[in-house]
Backbone as JSON, one array per atom type, in Angstrom:
{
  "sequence": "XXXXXXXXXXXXXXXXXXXXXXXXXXXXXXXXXXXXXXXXXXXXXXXXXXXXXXXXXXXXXXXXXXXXXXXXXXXXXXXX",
  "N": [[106.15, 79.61, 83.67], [103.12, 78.22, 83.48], [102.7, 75.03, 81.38], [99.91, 74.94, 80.43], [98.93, 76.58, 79.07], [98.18, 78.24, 76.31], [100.38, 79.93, 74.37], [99.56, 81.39, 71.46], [96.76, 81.84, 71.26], [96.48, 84.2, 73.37], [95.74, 86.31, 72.72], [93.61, 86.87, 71.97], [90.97, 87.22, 72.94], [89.57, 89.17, 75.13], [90.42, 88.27, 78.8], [90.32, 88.07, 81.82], [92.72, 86.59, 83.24], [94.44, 85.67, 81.78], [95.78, 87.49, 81.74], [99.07, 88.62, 82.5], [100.9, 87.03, 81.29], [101.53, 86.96, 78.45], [104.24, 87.26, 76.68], [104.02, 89.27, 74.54], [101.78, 91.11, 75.04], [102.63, 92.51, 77.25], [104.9, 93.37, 76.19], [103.25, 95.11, 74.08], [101.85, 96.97, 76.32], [103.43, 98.42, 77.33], [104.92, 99.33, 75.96], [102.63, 100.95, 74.51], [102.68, 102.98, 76.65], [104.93, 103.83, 76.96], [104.63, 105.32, 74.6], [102.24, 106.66, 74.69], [102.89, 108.59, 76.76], [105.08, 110.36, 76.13], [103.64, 111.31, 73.69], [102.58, 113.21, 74.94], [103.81, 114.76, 76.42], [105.25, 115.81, 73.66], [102.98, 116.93, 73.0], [101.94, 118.92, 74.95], [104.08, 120.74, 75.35], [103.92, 121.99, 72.97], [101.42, 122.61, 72.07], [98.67, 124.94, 72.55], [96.33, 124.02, 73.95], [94.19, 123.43, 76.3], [92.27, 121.05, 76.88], [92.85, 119.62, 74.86], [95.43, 117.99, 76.22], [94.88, 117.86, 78.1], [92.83, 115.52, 77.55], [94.76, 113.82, 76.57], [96.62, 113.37, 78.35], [94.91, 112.44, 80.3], [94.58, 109.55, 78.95], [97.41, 108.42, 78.77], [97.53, 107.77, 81.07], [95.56, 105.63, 81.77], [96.81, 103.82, 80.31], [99.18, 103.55, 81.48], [97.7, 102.74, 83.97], [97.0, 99.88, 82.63], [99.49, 99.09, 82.03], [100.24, 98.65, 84.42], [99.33, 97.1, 85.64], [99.17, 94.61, 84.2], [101.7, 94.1, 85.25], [101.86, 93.78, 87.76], [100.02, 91.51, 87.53], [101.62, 89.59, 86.38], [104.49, 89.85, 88.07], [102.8, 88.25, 90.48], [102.0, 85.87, 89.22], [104.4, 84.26, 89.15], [105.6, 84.25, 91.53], [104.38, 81.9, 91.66]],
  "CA": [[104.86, 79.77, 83.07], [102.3, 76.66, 83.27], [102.58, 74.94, 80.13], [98.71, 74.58, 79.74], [98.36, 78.06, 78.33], [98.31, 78.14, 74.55], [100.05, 81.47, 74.12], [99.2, 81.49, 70.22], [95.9, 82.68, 71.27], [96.2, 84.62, 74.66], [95.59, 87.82, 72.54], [92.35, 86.96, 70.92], [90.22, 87.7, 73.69], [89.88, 90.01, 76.77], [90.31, 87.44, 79.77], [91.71, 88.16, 83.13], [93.16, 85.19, 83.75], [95.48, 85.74, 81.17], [97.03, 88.68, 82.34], [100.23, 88.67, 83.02], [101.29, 85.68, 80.55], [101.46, 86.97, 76.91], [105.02, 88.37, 76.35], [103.48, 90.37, 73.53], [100.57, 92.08, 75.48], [103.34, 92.73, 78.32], [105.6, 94.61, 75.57], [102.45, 95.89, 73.99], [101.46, 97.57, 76.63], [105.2, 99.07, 78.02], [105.06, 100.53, 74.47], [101.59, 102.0, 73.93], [102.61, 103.7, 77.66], [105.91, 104.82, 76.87], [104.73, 106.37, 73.68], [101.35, 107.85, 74.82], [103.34, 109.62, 77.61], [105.98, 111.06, 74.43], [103.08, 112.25, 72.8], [101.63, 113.94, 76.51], [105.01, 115.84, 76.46], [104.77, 116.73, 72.52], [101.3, 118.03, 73.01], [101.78, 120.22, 75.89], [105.14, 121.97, 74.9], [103.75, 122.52, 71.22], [99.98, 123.11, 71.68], [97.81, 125.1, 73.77], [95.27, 123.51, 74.01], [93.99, 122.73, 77.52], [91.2, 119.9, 76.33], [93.84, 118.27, 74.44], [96.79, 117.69, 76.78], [94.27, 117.0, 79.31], [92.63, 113.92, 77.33], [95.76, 112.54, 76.15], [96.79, 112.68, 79.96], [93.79, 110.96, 80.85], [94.68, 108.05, 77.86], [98.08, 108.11, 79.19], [97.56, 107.6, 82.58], [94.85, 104.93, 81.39], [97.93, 102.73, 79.84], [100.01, 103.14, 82.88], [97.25, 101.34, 84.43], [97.26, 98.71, 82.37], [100.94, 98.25, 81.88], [100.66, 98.21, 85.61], [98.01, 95.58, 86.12], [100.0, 93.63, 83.85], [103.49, 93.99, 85.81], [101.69, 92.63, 89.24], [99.9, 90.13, 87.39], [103.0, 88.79, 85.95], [105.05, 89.18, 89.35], [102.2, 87.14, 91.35], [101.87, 84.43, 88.52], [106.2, 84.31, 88.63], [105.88, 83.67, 92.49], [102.86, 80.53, 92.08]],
  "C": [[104.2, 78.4, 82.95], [102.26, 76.38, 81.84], [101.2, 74.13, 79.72], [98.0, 76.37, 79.24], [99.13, 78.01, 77.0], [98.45, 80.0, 74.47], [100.0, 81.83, 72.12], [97.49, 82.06, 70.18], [95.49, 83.42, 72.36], [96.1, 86.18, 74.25], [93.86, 88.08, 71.86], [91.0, 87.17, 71.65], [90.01, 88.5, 74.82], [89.45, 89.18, 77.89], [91.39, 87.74, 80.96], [92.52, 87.26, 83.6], [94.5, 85.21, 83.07], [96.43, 86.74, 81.34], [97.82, 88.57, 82.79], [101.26, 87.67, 82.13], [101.61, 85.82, 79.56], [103.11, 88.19, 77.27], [104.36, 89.5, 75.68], [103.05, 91.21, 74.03], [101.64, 92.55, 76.58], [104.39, 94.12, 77.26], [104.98, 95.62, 74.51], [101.95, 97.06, 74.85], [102.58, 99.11, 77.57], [104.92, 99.98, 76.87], [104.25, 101.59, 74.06], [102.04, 103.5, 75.41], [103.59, 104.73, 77.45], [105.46, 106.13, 76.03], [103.66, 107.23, 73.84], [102.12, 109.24, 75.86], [104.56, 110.93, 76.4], [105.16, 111.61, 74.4], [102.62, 113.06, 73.33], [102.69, 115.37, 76.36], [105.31, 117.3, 74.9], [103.49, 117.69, 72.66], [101.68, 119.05, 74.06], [103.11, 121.24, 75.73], [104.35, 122.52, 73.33], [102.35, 123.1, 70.92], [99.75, 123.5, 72.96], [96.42, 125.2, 74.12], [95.08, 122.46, 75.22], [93.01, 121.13, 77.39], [92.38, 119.21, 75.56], [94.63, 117.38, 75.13], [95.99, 117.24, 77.9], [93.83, 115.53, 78.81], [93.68, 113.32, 76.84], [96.68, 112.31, 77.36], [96.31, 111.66, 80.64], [94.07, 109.7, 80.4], [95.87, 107.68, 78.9], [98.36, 107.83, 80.68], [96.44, 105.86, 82.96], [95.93, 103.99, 81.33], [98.59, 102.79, 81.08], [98.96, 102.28, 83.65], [97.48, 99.92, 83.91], [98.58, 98.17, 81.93], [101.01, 97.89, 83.72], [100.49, 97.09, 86.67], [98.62, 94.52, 85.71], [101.55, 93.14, 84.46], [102.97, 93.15, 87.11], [100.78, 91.65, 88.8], [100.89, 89.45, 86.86], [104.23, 88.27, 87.44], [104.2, 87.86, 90.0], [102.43, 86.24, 90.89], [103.52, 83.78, 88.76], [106.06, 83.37, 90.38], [104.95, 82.18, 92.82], [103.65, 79.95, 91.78]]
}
């Protein structure tokens, strides 16, 4: 990791540049994914409610992007 990144504030703004760099936002975002997909699985065995299970698909499919954006910006930055 270049040590001209101040990660004490690489959460305090939305900057692409930083992507891939902040442990935190890296196991922030593993987490919000794992657990929106959990709650994808709760909702659709327990409710039937098509509008529900569909937008918390949509969310969860949302976070897999961005845990995913964050996994190949982290590889690329790993190979610079």
């Amino acid at each position: 990791m270049p040590e001209h990144v101040n990660r004490e504030r690489c959460c305090g703004s939305v900057d692409m540049s930083k992507l891939g760099r902040c442990r935190r936002c890296l196991i922030l975002a593993t987490s919000l994914s794992v657990v929106s997909w959990a709650v994808y699985a709760i909702v659709r065995q327990r409710l039937s409610l098509p509008w529900l299970t569909a937008g918390v698909m949509i969310y969860s499919c949302l976070l897999s992007l961005l845990l995913l954006a964050h996994l190949i910006a982290f590889f690329v930055k790993q190979r610079e």
